[in-house]
Structures are given as structure tokens and as C-alpha cells.
Backbone bond lengths (Angstrom), bond angles and torsions (degrees), N, CA, C in turn:
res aa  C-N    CA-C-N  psi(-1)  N-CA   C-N-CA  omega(-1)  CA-C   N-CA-C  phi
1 X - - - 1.459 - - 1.527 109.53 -
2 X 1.440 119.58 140.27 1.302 115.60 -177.16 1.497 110.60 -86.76
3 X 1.318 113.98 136.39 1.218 125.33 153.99 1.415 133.25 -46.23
4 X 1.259 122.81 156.74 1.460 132.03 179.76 1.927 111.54 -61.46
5 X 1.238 102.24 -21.61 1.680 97.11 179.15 1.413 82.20 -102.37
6 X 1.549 143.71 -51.28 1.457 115.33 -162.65 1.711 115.54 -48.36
7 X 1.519 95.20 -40.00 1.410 84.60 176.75 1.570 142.05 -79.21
8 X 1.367 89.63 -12.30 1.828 121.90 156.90 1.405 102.54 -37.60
9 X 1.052 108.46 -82.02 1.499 135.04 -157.93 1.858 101.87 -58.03
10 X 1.171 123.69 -15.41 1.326 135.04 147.85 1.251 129.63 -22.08
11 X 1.442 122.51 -77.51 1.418 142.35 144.33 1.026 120.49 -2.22
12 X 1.104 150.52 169.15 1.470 166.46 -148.45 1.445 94.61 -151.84
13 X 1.033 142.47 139.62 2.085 145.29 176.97 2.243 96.71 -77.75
14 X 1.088 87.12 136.17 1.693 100.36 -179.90 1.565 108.53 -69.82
15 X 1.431 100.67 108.13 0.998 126.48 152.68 2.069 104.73 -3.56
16 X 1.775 101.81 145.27 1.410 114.94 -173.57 2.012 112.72 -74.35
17 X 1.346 91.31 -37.51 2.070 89.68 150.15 1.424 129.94 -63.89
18 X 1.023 109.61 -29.41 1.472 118.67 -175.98 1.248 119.58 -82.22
19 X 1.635 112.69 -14.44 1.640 120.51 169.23 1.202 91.52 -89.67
20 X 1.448 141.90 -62.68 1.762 156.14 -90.57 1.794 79.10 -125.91
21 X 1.113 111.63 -5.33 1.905 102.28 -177.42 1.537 100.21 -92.26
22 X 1.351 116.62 -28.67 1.624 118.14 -161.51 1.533 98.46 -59.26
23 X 1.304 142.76 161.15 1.517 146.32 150.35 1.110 129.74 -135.89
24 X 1.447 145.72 167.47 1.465 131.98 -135.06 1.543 93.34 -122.84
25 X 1.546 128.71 10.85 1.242 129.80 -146.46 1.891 94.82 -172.40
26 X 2.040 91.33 163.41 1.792 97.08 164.39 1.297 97.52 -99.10
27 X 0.938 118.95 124.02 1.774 132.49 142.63 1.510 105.53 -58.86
28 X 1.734 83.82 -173.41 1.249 103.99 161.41 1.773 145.13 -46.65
29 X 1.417 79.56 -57.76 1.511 120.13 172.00 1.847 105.19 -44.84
30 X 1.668 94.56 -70.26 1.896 93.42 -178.80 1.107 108.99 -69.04
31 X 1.600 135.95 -33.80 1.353 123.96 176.73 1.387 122.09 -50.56
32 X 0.993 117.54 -43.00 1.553 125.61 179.82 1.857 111.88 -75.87
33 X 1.187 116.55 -39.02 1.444 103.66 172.04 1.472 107.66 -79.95
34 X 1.706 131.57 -20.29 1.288 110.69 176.88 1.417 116.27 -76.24
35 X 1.304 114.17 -25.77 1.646 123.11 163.72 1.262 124.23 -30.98
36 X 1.720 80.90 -53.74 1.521 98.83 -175.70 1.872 122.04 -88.07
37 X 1.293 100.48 23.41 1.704 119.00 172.25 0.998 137.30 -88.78
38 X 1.481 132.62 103.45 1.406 111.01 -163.13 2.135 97.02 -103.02
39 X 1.113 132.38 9.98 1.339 157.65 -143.88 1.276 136.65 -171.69
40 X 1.560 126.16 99.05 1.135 125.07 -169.64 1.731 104.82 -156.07
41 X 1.437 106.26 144.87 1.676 101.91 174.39 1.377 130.32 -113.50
42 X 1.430 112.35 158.01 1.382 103.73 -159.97 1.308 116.30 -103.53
43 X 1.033 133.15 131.98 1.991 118.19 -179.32 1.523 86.99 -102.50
44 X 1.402 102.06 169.81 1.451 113.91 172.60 1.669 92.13 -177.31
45 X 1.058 125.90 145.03 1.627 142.28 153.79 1.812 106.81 -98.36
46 X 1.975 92.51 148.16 1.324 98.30 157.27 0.976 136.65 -128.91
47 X 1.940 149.39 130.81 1.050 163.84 -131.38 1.318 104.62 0.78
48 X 1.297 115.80 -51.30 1.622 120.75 -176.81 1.906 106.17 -81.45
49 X 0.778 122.10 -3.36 1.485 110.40 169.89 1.584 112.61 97.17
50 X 1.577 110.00 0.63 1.729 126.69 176.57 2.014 100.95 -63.17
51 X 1.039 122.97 122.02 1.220 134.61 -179.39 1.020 117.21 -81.85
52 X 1.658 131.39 134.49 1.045 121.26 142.97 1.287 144.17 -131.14
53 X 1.470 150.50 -167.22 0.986 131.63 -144.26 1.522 115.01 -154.17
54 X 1.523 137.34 61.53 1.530 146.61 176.30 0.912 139.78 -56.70
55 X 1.601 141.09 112.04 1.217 133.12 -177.52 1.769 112.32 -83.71
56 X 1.614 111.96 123.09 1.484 91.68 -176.64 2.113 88.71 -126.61
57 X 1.139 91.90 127.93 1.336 96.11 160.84 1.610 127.13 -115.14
58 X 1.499 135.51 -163.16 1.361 159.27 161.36 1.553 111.06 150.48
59 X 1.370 87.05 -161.51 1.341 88.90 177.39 1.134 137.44 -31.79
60 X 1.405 135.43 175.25 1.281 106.06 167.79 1.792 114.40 -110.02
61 X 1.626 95.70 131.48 1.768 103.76 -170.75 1.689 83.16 116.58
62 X 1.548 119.34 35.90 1.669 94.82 -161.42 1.543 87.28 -86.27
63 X 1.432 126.46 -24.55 1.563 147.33 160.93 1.825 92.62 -47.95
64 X 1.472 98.68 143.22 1.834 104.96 -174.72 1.802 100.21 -132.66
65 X 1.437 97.26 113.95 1.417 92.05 168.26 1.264 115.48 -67.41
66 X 1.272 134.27 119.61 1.694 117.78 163.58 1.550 102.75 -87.42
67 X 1.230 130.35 -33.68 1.831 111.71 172.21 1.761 87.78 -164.72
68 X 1.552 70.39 -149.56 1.985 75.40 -157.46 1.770 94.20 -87.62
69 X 1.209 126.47 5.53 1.484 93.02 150.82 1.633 111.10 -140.72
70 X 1.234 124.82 36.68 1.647 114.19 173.00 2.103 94.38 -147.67
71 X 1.440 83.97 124.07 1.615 110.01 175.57 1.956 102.56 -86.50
72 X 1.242 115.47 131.29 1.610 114.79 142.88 1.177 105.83 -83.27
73 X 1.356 117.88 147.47 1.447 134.52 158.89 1.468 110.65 -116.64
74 X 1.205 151.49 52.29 1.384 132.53 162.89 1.041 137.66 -16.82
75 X 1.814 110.33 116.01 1.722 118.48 179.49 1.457 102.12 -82.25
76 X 1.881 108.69 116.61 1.245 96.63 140.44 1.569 138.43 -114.11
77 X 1.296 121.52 -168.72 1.335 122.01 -155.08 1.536 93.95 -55.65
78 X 1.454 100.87 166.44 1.909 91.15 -174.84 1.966 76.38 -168.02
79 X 1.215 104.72 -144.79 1.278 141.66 -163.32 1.910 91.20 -75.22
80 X 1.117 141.02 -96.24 1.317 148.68 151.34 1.488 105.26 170.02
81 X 1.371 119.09 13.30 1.184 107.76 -173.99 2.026 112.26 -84.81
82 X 1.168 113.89 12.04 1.508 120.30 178.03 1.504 117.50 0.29
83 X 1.781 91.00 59.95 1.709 87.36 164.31 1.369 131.40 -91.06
84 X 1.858 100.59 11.76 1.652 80.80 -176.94 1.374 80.03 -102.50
85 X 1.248 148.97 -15.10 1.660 122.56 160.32 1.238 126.19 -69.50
86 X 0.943 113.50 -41.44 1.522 110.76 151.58 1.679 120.38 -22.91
87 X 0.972 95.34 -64.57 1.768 105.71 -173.59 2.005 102.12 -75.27
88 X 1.169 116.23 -42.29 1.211 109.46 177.90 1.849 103.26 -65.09
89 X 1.079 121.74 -29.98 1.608 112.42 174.89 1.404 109.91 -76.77
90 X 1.554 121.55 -0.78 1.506 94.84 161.76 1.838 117.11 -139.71
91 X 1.581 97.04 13.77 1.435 102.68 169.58 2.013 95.69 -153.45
92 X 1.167 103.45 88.51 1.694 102.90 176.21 1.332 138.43 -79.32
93 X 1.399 110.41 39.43 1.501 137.80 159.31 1.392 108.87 -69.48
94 X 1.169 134.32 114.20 1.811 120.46 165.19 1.859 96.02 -125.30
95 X 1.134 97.24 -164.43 1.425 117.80 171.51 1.266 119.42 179.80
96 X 1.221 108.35 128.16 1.916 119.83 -169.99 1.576 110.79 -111.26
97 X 1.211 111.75 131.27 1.188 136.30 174.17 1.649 128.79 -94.77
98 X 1.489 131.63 83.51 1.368 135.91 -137.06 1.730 103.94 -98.49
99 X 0.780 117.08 103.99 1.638 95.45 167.66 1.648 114.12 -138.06
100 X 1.328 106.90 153.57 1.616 121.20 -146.17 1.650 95.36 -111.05
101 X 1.314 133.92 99.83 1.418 120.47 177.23 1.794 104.89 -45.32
102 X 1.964 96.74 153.93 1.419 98.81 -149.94 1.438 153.49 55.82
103 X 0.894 104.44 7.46 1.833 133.66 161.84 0.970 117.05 -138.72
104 X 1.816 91.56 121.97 2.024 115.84 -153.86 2.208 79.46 -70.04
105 X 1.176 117.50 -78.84 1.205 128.98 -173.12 1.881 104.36 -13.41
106 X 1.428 93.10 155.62 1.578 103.76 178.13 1.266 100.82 -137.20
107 X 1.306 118.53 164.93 1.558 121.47 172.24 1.974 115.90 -130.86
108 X 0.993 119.09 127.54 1.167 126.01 -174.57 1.415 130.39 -96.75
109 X 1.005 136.68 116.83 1.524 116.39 -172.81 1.626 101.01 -139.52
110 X 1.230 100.09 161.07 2.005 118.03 -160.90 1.213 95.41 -124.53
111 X 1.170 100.70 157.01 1.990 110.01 156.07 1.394 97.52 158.35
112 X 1.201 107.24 -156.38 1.538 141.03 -168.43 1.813 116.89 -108.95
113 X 0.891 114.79 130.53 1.693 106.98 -170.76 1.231 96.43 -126.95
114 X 1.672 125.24 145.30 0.994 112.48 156.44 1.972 102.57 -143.51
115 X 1.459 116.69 145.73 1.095 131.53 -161.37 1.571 115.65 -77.89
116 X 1.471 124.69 104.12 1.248 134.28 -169.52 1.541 114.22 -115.34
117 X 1.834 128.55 160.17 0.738 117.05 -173.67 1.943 108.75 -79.34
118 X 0.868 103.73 -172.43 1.582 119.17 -161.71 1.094 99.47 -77.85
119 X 1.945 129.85 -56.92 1.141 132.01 -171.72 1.482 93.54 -85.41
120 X 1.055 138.16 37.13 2.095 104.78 -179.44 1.861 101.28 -120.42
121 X 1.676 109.78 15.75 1.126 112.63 -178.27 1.641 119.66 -88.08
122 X 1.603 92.98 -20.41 2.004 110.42 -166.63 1.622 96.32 61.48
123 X 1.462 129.54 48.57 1.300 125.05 -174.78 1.736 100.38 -145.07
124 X 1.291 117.83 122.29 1.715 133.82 -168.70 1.452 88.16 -62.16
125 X 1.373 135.82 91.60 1.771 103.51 165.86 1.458 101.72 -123.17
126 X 1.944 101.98 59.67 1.358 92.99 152.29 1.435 136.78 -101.03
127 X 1.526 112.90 140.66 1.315 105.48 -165.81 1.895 109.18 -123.74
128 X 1.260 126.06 151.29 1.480 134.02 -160.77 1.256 109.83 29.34
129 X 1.423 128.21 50.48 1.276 138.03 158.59 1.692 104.75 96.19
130 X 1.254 134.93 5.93 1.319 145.20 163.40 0.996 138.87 -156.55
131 X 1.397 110.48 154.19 1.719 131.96 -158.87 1.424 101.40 -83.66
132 X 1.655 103.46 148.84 1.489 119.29 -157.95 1.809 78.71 -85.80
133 X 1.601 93.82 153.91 1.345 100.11 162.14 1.573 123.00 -78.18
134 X 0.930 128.48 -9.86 1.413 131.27 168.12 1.598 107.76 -158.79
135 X 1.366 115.42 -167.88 1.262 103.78 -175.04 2.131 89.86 -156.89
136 X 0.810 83.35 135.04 2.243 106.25 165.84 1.529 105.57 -67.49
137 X 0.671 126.45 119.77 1.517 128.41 165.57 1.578 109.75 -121.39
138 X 1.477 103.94 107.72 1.459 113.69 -172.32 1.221 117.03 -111.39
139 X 1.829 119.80 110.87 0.987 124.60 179.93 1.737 100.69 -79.80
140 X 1.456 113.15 133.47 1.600 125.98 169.28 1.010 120.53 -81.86
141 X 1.385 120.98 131.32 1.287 130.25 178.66 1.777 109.91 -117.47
142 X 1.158 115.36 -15.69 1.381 112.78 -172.58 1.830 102.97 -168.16
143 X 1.360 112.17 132.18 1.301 114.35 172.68 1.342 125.77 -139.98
144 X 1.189 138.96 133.13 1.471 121.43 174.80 1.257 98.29 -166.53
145 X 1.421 107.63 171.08 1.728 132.49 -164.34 1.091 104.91 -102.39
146 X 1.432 111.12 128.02 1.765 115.48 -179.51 1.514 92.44 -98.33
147 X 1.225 96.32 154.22 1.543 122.99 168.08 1.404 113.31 -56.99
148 X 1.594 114.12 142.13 1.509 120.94 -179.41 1.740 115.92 -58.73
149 X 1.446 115.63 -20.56 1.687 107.57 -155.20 1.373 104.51 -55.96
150 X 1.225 132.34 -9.04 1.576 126.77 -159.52 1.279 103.68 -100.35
151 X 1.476 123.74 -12.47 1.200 115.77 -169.38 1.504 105.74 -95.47
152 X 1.507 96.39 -33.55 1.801 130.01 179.70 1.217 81.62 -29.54
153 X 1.442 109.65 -85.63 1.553 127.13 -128.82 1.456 88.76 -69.62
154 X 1.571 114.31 -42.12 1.948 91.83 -176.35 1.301 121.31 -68.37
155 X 1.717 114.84 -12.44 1.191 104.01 -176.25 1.732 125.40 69.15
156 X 1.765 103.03 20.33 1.129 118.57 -179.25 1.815 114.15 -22.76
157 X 1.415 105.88 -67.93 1.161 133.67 -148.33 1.196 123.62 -95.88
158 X 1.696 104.73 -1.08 1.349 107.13 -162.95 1.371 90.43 -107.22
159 X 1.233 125.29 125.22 1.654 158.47 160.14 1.351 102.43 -23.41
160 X 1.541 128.67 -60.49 1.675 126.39 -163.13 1.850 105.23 -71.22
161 X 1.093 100.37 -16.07 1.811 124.14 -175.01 1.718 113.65 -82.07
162 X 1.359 98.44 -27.86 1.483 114.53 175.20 1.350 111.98 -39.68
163 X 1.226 125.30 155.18 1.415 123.73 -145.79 2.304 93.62 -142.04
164 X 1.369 99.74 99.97 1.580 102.16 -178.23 1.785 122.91 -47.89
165 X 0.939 126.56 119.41 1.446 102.95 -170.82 1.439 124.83 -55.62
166 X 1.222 100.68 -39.11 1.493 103.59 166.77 1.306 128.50 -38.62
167 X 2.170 115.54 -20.59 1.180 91.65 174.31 1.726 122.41 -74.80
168 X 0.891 93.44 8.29 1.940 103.85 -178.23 1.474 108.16 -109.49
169 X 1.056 108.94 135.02 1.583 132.27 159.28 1.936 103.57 -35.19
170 X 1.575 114.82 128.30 0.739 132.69 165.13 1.675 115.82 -36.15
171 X 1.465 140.77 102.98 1.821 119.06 170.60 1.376 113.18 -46.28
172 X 1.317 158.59 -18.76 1.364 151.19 140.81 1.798 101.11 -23.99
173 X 1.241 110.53 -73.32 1.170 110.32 -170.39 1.231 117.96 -70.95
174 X 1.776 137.58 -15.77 0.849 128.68 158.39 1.624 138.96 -65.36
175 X 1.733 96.27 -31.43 1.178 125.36 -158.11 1.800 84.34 -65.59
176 X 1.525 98.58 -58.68 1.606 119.25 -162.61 1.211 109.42 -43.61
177 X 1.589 118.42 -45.08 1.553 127.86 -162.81 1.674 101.13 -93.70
178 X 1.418 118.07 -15.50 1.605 98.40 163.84 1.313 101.38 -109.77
179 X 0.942 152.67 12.30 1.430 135.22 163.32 1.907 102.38 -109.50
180 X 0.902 102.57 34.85 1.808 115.84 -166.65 1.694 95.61 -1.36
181 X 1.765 102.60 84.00 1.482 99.17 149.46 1.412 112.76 -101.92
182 X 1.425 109.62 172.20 1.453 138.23 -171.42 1.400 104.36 -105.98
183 X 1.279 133.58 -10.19 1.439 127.16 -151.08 1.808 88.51 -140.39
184 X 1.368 127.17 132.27 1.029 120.01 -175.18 1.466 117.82 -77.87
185 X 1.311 134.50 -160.51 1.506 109.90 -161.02 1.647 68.22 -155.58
186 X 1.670 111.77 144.52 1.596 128.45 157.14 1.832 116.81 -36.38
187 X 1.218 98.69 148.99 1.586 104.56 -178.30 1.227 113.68 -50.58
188 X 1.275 132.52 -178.48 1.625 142.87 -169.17 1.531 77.24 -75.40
189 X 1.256 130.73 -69.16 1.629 121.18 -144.11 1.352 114.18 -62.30
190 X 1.182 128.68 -39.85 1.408 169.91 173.31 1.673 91.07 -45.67
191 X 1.381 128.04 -63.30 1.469 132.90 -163.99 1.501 99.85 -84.75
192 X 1.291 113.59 -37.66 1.898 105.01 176.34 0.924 76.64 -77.31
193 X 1.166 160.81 -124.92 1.769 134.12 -89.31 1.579 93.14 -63.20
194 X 1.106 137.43 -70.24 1.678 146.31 -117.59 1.580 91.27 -123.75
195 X 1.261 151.44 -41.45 1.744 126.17 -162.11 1.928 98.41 -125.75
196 X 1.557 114.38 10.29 1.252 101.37 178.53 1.444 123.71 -44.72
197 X 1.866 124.65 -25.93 1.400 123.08 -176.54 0.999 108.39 -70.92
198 X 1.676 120.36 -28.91 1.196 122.76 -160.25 1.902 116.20 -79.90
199 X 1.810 99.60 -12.06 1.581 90.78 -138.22 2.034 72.57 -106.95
């Protein structure tokens, strides 16, 4: 059976664009597509190196350049379980994943985060009428634009590909059957407006 380097060694070495694209900073280039973001995810590990993996959306630009190398990210209210701050307070490596509906391309960026209060930026980041409870402040260490094929092939974006909700199980019923309640729980619409902190 082959090993993890036999099959390494498989590969072909990445092309001299494909190194020479990475950059140590946001330009121009990422400033303007993170602007233009209303959706992006967060990785973060904790102490032990267990990964994880966040969806943070808003507006789009809901991500704040403060210059060419430190991002705000604003936490808002969610669930309360704040494990990717959690994990950024004791290993501050993250990495964000940006993508702009209608643009196959993605943009990636690395660094160091560390968890600040909301007001200590002198920066407005209120959004649908309220202030994040804290805010990510991500120093960059590395950024670059991945290639469209991944989006291609899912066909993210393309409308006829759209996916009905109905083909999925109601979250009431999901919620219910992994948290084995006995007592039924309000409709999907019903829980986004009113128990999203809770759920």
C-alpha cells in the first residue's frame, strides 16, 4: 500500500505563478474583492491543533480592511458557543476563505488574529442596527487568489443547480433528533427570527 509521501511525490511541483501569486499583504486587488464580500469562512485550531471551521457572513465588505496588513472581522451574536475565539485566544493562526457570489475565483488570506473589544478600533462596525460584540483583528501574513475550477465544478452560482430547500429535512427536525428532544421546537422561520442564539 502506498504511503502518504508515495503518493505525494505523485504531483507535478506548482507551477512558478502559482508560488509568485502568494503576497505578504492586501493590495489592491484583495481589498476590493473583500469589500465586495458579503461571505467568508473562518478556520482556526485549538491548543491541541483540533480544527475548526466558521461560516461568517453580512453585508458585503462586512470584513474591514484597516490597511494593507490587519483585517477586522466582527463577531456577531450567533449561537454563544465562540469557539473560533476561543481557539484564536490560545493558538492565533486563522485563515479566511472570501468568496463574492458570481465570481468563480476565491481569495484566501492567513495570519494571526487576536480578539479585541468592539469599541477599541475608532472603527463604525455597526451592522443591521448593532455592534459586534468583539471584533478579530487579523494581522496577514500571506494572501492569494485561488483559481475558479472548484467553484466550476460545483456550479456554486449557477441558478439551474440551485438546490430546493425542501430537498432537506426541516432544522426543527434536525435540531430535535440530535439533541434527542421530546418536545417539538417552532418552525425553521419562527427559530431564525426568535431562538437563533439559542440554537
Amino acid at each position: 500500500m502506498e504511503t502518504a509521501p508515495d503518493v505525494l511525490a505523485g504531483y507535478r511541483p506548482p507551477s512558478r505563478l502559482v508560488q509568485d501569486k502568494v503576497i505578504d499583504h492586501v493590495d489592491r486587488h484583495c481589498a476590493a474583492f473583500i469589500a465586495l464580500s458579503p461571505f467568508a469562512t473562518l478556520a482556526t485550531a485549538d491548543a491541541e491543533g483540533w480544527p475548526d471551521v466558521s461560516p461568517r457572513g453580512g453585508d458585503p465588505g462586512f470584513v474591514r480592511v484597516l490597511d494593507e496588513h490587519r483585517l477586522a472581522l466582527p463577531d456577531r451574536p450567533g449561537n454563544n458557543r465562540v469557539d473560533s475565539l476561543r481557539n484564536v485566544a490560545a493558538n492565533p493562526r486563522v485563515a479566511l476563505l472570501f468568496l463574492v457570489p458570481g465570481i468563480e475565483e476565491t481569495l484566501r488570506v492567513f495570519g494571526t488574529a487576536t480578539v479585541v473589544p468592539a469599541g477599541s478600533l475608532g472603527v463604525d462596525l455597526t451592522e443591521f442596527g448593532r455592534e459586534p460584540r468583539s471584533v478579530l483583528v487579523v494581522e496577514v501574513d500571506r494572501a492569494y487568489f485561488q483559481c475558479a475550477k472548484s467553484v466550476m465544478r460545483s456550479g456554486l452560482w449557477d441558478p439551474e443547480r440551485r438546490v430546493e430547500r425542501t430537498a432537506f429535512a426541516p432544522m426543527r427536525e434536525v435540531f430535535a433528533d440530535h439533541c434527542r428532544l421530546t418536545t417539538p421546537l417552532p418552525d425553521d422561520a419562527v427559530m431564525r427570527a426568535g431562538l437563533a442564539e439559542e440554537l
